[in-house]
C-alpha angles and dihedrals in degrees: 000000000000087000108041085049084050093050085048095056086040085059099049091039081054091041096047083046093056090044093053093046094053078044100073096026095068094033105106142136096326092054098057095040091056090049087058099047092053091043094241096153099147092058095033083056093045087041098048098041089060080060119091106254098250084050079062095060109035089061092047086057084064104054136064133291093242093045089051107059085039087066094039083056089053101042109091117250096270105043082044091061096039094057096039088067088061093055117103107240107248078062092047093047087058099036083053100046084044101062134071109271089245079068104040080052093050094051088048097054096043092046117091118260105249095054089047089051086039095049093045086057092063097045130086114267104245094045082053089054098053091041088044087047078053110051124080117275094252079048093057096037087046084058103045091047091062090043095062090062127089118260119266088012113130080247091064090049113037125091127235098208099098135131109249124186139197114239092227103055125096128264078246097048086045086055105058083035088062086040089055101048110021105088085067099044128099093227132355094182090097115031121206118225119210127196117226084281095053093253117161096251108161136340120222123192121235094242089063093049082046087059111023123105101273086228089055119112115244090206092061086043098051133117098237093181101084126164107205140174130240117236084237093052109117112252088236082063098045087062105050092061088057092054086052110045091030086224117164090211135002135196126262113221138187130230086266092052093249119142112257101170138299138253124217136202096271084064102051092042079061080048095054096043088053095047094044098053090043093064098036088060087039086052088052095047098250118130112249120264134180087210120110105242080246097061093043106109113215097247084057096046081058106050090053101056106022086074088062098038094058093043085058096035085058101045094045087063077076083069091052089051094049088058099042087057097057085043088124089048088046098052092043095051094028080169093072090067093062090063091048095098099043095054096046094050090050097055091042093059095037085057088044096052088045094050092043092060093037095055090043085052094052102036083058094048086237085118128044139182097265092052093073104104090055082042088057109038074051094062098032085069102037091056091043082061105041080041095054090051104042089046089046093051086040100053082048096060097037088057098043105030117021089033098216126158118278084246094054085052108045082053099050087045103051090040080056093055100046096043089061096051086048089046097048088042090046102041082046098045112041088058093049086051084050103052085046093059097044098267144123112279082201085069091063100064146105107317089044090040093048093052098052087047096051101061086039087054095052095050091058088048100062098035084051094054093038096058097041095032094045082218 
């Protein structure tokens, strides 16, 4: 009977398990709305704090202005902060400008200290001096530390909240120490030990602490081989030694070795995603900008393309000359203008798919300048190829459908296949130039490439034509 009563209670515990469960995966923006309106703040505050904390904000996205900062002024201090960090920052300028300034103040303390610096740097600067007049005094020096550092450097990123060791305590004495300031670090998996300068001198996991004897010297259990970044190393950088060595966080050191703070993965994902975005608009000649395509005003949309568009408007009049030039060839075969197209879009994409790989290749450190010569008998090949086939299914066509002379479409065919070679040499080669020079391999890409091929293209053309044709 003891047991039947005991598998009952084991069937409600499971079934209250899976209700609850069903529970907070459909509550979303009209529950808590409903428990606002009805001024339900006790039980909001117990729901909301069972949901993950990015849960939390994207349903607050979705929501009013008014709702938003209600439920900010019920979250506690902690969960407040946390969620805050998941807001897109058009939603944290006005959360923030919205509050008192003893709660502005509060987010702002229990935030890490990289959002908080990274969130100062958005806003305007006299809202940054009252929240800054409002935070604690580590807060303000936390922030200021990360401000003196260049953009996009591994300093203006990392966090200081870290747990750092000395290499001559205990296993017991590390412990407390972790229970003591990890609440308030970013990570304690890997724990940083310090000599008595604060030099980076070894690294020990916490699963070691977990299950080393608690007498035992962290100094003599330590990893002492430790690969570290430097607070001026570029952010594109950063990242690349994560991909290498597959870390979840590494350490930040100064020129003298000491331990100045860490980065984790999170940070680097935000990394990837800038970077990301920078070289795809680059890519698509429109000038970077940190702004969502939303909050972009029109006048600002414009001024960053319309740079690009007048530099290639203007160098494709080179294009225009070309033609004009062969205006007598051209009235004598009317029949060649009809293929110009054709030929100027191939070599356009055969220079873009080149670029595109090439870039990839550089912005992974797989390729590098003195490889160019590998990188262009590569290509060379590749494009003999590509070009072979596209000239044999063209002169096909050209015989049987369009029904022009032998001599039209020996010269259409072999323009096509040395327009590709020129297009794959040319979309390899320009981005490796760039990154030489200092500049951004992206720049080099499909709208700048196209360009250069096509007038290249043109001039084979017509010397082409002008030599079989006898025009």
């Amino acid at each position: 009977m003891g047991e039947r009563r005991e598998e009952m209670r084991t069937n409600e515990a499971g079934i209250r398990e899976r209700e609850n469960h069903e529970f907070y995966e459909n509550f979303g923006v009209d529950d808590i709305r409903e428990l606002l309106n009805k001024g339900q703040y006790t039980r909001l505050r117990q729901l909301v704090q069972e949901l993950n904390d990015a849960d939390i904000a994207d349903h607050l996205e979705h929501m009013d202005e008014e709702e938003i900062v209600k439920v900010f002024r019920i979250l506690p201090k902690d969960l407040a902060a946390d969620v805050f960090s998941y807001l897109e920052i058009e939603f944290q300028q006005f959360v923030i400008t919205s509050l008192s300034d003893k709660d502005a103040g509060n987010i702002i303390d229990n935030m890490m200290s990289d959002d908080a610096k990274e969130l100062m740097e958005e806003m305007p600067a006299n809202i940054v001096k009252r929240l800054i007049a409002n935070t604690s005094a580590d807060t303000r020096q936390a922030i200021n530390h990360l401000m003196r550092y260049p953009e996009d450097s591994a300093g203006s990123i990392m966090t200081v909240e870290y747990v750092d060791l000395k290499e001559h305590d205990t296993v017991a004495q590390a412990i407390e120490r972790i229970r003591k300031v990890g609440l308030d670090s970013e990570t304690i998996n890997i724990c940083y030990v310090l000599d008595h300068k604060r030099t980076l001198v070894g690294t020990v996991a916490l699963r070691y602490l977990l299950l080393s004897d608690p007498e035992a010297v962290i100094g003599e259990m330590m990893h002492r081989s430790v690969v570290s970044l430097h607070t001026l190393m570029d952010q594109e950088e950063v990242a690349r030694m994560f991909r290498k060595y597959e870390f979840t966080a590494m350490p930040v050191v100064d020129n003298e070795d000491r331990l100045v703070g860490i980065i984790t993965m999170d940070d680097v994902v935000d990394i990837l995603e800038e970077e990301t975005t920078e070289d795809i608009e680059k890519m698509a000649a429109v000038m970077p900008s940190d702004k969502p395509y939303l909050r972009m005003s029109i006048f600002e949309a414009y001024k960053k393309r319309i740079p690009w568009l007048l530099l290639l408007m203007i160098s494709a009049t080179f294009t225009g000359s070309i033609i004009t030039s062969f205006e007598n060839a051209l009235s004598r075969y009317v029949v060649l203008t009809a293929f110009i197209p054709m030929l100027m879009d191939t070599g356009g994409n055969a220079g873009g798919q080149a670029s595109a790989i090439i870039i990839r290749g550089l912005s992974l450190d797989e390729i590098a300048f003195a490889d160019w010569r590998r990188v262009v008998w590569k290509e060379v090949r590749t494009a003999a190829l590509c070009g072979l086939t596209l000239a044999a299914c063209n002169f096909v066509k050209l015989l049987i459908f369009d029904r022009v002379g032998i001599y039209v479409a020996f010269v259409v065919c072999f323009t096509l296949l040395m327009a590709v070679i020129v297009a794959k040499v040319v979309g390899s080669t320009l981005p490796m130039c760039a990154k030489k020079i200092g500049m951004d391999p992206a720049v080099m890409a499909s709208p700048f490439i196209t360009t250069i091929v096509d007038a290249i293209s043109l001039l084979i053309y017509f010397r082409v034509a002008t030599v079989v044709l006898g025009i």
